[in-house]
C-alpha positions as a Markdown table, in Angstrom:
| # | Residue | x | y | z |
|---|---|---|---|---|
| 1 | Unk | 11.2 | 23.1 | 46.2 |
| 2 | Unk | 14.5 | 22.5 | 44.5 |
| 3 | Unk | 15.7 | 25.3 | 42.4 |
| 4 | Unk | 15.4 | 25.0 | 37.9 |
| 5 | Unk | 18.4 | 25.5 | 36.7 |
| 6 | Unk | 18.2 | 27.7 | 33.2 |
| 7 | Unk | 18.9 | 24.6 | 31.2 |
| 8 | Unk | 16.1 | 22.8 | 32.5 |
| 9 | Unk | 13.8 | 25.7 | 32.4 |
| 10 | Unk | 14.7 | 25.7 | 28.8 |
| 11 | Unk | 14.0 | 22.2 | 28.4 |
| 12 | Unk | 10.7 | 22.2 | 30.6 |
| 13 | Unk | 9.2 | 24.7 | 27.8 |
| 14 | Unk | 10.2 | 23.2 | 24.8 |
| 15 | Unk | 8.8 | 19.6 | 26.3 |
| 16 | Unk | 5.2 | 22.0 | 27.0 |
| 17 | Unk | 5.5 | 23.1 | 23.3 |
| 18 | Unk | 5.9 | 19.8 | 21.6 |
| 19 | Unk | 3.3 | 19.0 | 24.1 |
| 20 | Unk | 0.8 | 21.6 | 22.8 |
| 21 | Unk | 1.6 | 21.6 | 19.6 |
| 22 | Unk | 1.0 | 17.8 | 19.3 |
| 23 | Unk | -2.5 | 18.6 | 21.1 |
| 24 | Unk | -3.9 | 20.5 | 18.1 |
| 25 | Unk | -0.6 | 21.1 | 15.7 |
| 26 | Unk | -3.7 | 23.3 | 13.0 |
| 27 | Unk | -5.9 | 25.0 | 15.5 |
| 28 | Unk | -8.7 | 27.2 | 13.7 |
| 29 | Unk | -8.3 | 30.9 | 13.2 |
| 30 | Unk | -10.6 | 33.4 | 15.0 |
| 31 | Unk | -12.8 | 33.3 | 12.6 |
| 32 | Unk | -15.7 | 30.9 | 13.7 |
| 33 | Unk | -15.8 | 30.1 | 10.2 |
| 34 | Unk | -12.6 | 28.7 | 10.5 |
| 35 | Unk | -13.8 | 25.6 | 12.5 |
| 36 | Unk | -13.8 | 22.3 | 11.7 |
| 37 | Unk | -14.2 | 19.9 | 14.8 |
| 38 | Unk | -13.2 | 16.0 | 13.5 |
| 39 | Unk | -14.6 | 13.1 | 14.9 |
| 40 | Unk | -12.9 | 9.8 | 16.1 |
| 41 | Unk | -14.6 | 7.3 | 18.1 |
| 42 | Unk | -15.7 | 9.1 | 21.3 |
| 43 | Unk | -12.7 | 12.1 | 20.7 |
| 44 | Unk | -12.7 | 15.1 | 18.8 |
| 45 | Unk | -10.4 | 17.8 | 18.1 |
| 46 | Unk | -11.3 | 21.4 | 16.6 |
| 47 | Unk | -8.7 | 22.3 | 13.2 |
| 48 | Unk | -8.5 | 25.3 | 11.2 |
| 49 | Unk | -10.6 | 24.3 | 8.3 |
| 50 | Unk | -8.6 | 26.3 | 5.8 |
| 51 | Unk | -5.6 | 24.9 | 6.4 |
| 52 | Unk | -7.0 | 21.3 | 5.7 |
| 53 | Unk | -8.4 | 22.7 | 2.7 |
| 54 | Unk | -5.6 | 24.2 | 1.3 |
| 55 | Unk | -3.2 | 21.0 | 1.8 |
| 56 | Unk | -6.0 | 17.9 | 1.0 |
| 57 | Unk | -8.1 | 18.7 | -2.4 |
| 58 | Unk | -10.6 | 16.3 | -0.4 |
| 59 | Unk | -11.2 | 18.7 | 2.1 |
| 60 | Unk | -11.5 | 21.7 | 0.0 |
| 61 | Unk | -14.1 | 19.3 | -2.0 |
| 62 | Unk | -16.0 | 18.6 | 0.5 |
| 63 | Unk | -16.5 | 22.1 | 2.0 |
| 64 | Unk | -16.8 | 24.4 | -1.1 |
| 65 | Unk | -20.1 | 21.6 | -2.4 |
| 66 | Unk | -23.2 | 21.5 | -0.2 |
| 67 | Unk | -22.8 | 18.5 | 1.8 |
| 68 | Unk | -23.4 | 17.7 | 5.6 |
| 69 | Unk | -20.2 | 18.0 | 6.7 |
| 70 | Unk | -20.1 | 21.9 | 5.1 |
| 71 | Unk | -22.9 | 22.3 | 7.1 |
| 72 | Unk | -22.2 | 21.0 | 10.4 |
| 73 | Unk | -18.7 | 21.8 | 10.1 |
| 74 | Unk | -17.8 | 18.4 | 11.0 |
| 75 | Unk | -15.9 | 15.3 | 9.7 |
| 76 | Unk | -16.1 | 11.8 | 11.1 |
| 77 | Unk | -13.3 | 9.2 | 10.9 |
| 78 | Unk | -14.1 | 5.9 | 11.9 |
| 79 | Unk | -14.0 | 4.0 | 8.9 |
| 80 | Unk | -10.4 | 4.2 | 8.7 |
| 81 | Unk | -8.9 | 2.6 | 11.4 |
| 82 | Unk | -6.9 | 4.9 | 12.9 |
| 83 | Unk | -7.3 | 6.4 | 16.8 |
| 84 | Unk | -6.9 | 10.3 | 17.3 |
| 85 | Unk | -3.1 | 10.2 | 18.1 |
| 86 | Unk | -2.4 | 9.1 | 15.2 |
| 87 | Unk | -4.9 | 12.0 | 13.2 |
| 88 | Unk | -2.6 | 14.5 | 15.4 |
| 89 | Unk | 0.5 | 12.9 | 13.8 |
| 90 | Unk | -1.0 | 13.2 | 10.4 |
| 91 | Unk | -1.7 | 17.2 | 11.3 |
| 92 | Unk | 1.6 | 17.8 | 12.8 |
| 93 | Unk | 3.4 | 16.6 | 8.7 |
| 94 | Unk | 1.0 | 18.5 | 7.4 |
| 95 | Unk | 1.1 | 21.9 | 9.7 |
| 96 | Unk | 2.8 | 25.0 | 9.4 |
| 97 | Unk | 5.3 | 24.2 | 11.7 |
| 98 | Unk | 6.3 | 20.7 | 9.3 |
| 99 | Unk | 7.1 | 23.4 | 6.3 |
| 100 | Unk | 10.2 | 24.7 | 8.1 |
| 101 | Unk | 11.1 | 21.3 | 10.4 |
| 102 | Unk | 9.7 | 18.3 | 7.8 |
| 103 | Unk | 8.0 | 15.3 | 10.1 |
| 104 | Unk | 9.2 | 12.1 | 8.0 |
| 105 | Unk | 7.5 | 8.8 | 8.5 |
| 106 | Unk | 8.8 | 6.2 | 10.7 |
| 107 | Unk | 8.2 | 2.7 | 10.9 |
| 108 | Unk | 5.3 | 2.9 | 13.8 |
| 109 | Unk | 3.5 | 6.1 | 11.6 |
| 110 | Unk | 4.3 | 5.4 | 8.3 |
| 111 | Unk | 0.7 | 2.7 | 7.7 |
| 112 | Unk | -1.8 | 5.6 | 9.1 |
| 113 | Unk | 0.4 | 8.3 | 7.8 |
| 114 | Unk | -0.2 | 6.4 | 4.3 |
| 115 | Unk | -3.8 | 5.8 | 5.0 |
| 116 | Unk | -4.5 | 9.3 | 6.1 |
| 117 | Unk | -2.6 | 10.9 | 3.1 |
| 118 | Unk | -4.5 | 8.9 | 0.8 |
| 119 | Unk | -7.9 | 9.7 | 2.2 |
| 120 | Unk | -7.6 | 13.4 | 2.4 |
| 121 | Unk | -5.6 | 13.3 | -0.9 |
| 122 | Unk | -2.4 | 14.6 | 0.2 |
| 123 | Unk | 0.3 | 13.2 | -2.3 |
| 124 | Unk | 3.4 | 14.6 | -1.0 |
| 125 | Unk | 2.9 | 13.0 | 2.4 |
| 126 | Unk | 2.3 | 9.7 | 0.2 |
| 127 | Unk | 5.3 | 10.1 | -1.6 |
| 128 | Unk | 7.4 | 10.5 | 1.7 |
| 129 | Unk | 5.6 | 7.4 | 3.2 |
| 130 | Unk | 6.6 | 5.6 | -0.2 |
| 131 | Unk | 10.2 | 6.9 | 0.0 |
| 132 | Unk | 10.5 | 5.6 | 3.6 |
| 133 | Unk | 9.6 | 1.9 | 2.9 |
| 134 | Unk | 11.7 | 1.6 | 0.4 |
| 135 | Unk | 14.2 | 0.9 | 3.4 |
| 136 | Unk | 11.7 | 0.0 | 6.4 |
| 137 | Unk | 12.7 | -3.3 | 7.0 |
| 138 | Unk | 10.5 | -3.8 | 9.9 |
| 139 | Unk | 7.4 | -4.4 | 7.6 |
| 140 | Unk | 8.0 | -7.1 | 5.7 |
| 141 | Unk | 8.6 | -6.6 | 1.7 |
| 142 | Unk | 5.9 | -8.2 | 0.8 |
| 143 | Unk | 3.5 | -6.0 | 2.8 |
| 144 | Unk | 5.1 | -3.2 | 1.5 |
| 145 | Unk | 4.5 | -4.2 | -2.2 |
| 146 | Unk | 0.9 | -4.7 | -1.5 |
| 147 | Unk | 0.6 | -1.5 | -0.3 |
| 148 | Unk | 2.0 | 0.1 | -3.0 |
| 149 | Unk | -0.1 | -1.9 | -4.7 |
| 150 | Unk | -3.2 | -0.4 | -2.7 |
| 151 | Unk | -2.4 | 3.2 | -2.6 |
| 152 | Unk | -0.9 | 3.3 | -5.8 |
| 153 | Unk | 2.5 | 4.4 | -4.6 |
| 154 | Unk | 4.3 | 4.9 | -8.3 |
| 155 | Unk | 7.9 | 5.8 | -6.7 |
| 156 | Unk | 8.0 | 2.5 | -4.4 |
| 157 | Unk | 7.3 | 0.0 | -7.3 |
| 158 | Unk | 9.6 | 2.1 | -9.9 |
| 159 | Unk | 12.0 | 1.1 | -7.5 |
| 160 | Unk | 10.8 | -2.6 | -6.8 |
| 161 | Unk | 11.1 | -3.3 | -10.5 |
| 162 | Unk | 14.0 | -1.9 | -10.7 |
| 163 | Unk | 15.6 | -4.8 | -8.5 |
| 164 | Unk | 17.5 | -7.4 | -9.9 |
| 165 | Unk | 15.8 | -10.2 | -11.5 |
| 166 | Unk | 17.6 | -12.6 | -8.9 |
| 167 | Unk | 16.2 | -10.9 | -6.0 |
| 168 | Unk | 12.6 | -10.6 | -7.9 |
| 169 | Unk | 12.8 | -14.3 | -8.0 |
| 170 | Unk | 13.9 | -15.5 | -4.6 |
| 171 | Unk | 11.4 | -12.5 | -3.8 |
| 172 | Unk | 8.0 | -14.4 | -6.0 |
| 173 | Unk | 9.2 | -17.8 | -4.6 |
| 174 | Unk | 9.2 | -16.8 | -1.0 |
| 175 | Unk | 5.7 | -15.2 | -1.5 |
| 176 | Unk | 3.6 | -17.4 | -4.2 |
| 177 | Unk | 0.6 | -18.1 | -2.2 |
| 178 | Unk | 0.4 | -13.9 | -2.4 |
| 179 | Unk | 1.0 | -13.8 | -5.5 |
| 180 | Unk | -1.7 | -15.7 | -6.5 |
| 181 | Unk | -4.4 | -13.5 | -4.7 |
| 182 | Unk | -2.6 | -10.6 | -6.7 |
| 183 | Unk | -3.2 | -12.4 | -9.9 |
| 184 | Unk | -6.8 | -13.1 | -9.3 |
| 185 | Unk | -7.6 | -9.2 | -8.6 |
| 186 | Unk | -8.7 | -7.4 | -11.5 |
| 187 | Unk | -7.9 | -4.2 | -10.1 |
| 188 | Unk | -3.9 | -6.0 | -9.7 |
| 189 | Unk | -4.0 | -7.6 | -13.1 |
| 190 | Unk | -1.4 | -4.9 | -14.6 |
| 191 | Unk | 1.0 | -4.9 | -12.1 |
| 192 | Unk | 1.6 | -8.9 | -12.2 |
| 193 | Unk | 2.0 | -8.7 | -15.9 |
| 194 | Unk | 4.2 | -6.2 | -15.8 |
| 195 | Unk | 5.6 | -8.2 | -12.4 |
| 196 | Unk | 6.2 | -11.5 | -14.6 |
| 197 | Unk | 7.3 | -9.6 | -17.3 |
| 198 | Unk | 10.1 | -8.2 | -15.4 |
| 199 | Unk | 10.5 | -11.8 | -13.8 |
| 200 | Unk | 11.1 | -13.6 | -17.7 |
| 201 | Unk | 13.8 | -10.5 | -18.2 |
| 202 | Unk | 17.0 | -12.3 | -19.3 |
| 203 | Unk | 19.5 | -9.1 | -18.5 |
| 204 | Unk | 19.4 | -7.1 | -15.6 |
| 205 | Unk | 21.1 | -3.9 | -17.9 |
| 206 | Unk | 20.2 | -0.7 | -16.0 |
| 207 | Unk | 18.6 | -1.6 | -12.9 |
| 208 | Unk | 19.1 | 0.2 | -9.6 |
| 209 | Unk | 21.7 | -0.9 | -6.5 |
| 210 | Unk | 20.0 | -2.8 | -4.3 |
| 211 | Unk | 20.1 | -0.8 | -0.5 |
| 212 | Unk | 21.6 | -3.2 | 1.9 |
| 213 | Unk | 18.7 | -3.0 | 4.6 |
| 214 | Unk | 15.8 | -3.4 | 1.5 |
| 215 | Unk | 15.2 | -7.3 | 1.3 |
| 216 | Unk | 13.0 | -8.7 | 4.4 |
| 217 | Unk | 10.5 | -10.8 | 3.3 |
């Protein structure tokens, strides 16, 4: 067996903590009470249940009322669409570890990030996902608008507004056929008038730069 060098060994231990910690980055406490075992598809993993509660209101909800999940200490999942990796990489931005090393969103986590954050109410995991596509260019802008749309993500169409009427234009033009399903949804109603509002604007006094890598539509 070759020898490990002291820089490897190094390495080998902080590739088994990621590891580990990306296994189950909020394991429960030793309290049995402590335990709340999640469910998605055919996998489950075990997390400390006050943890959850004190970062998602939904959580702390759901176990303070008497409902099932209180009493079975369980939580299933599989309405949402997401598979149990990406439920770890939701805990892991929410863990203790993420207060003192932040996990941003990237362009492969930020969607179930967003969809998590939303469910178990999480808003300052939202507002990182918004603040990351203002510049993700790999999802088109127009599927970034309607999920702002969606999950009600304030900060991202401040922004979007905030764009130049030029680009707003070239932007609706691109993307009528959209636009038209947006018009038609009650729940969407203010956010086209405000949309063509901005769109009619004959000055573009006070609007934000536009970042370079913004526009992909």
């Amino acid at each position: 067996m070759m020898p490990v060098s002291p820089t490897q060994s190094v390495l080998v231990r902080l590739l088994k903590k990621r590891e580990n910690m990306h296994e189950n980055p909020c394991p429960p406490l030793s309290s049995p009470a402590d335990d709340l075992t999640v469910h998605i598809g055919n996998r489950k993993v075990t997390v400390s249940a006050a943890w959850l509660m004190c970062q998602s209101p939904m959580v702390r909800q759901m176990l303070s009322v008497e409902m099932k999940e209180k009493q079975q200490r369980s939580l299933t999942l599989n309405k949402l669409g997401i598979d149990m990796e990406q439920f770890m990489d939701f805990l892991e931005a929410i863990s203790s570890n993420a207060l003192l090393f932040p996990i941003l969103p990237n362009p492969k986590n930020v969607l179930p990030l967003l969809i998590l954050a939303d469910y178990f109410q999480v808003d300052w995991v939202k507002t990182r996902c918004a603040n990351h596509l203002i510049n993700c260019v790999e999802i088109p802008l127009i599927d970034r608008f309607l999920l702002a749309i969606r999950y009600q993500l304030d900060y991202f169409k401040d922004f979007f507004f905030n764009l130049s009427v030029k680009v707003l234009r070239a932007f609706f033009k691109a993307n009528r056929d959209q636009f038209s399903l947006i018009s038609s949804d009650p729940n969407s109603g203010k956010l086209f008038f405000e949309f063509a509002n901005r769109l009619s604007a004959d000055t573009d006094f006070g609007e934000k730069p536009m970042p370079a890598n913004f526009i992909s539509y």
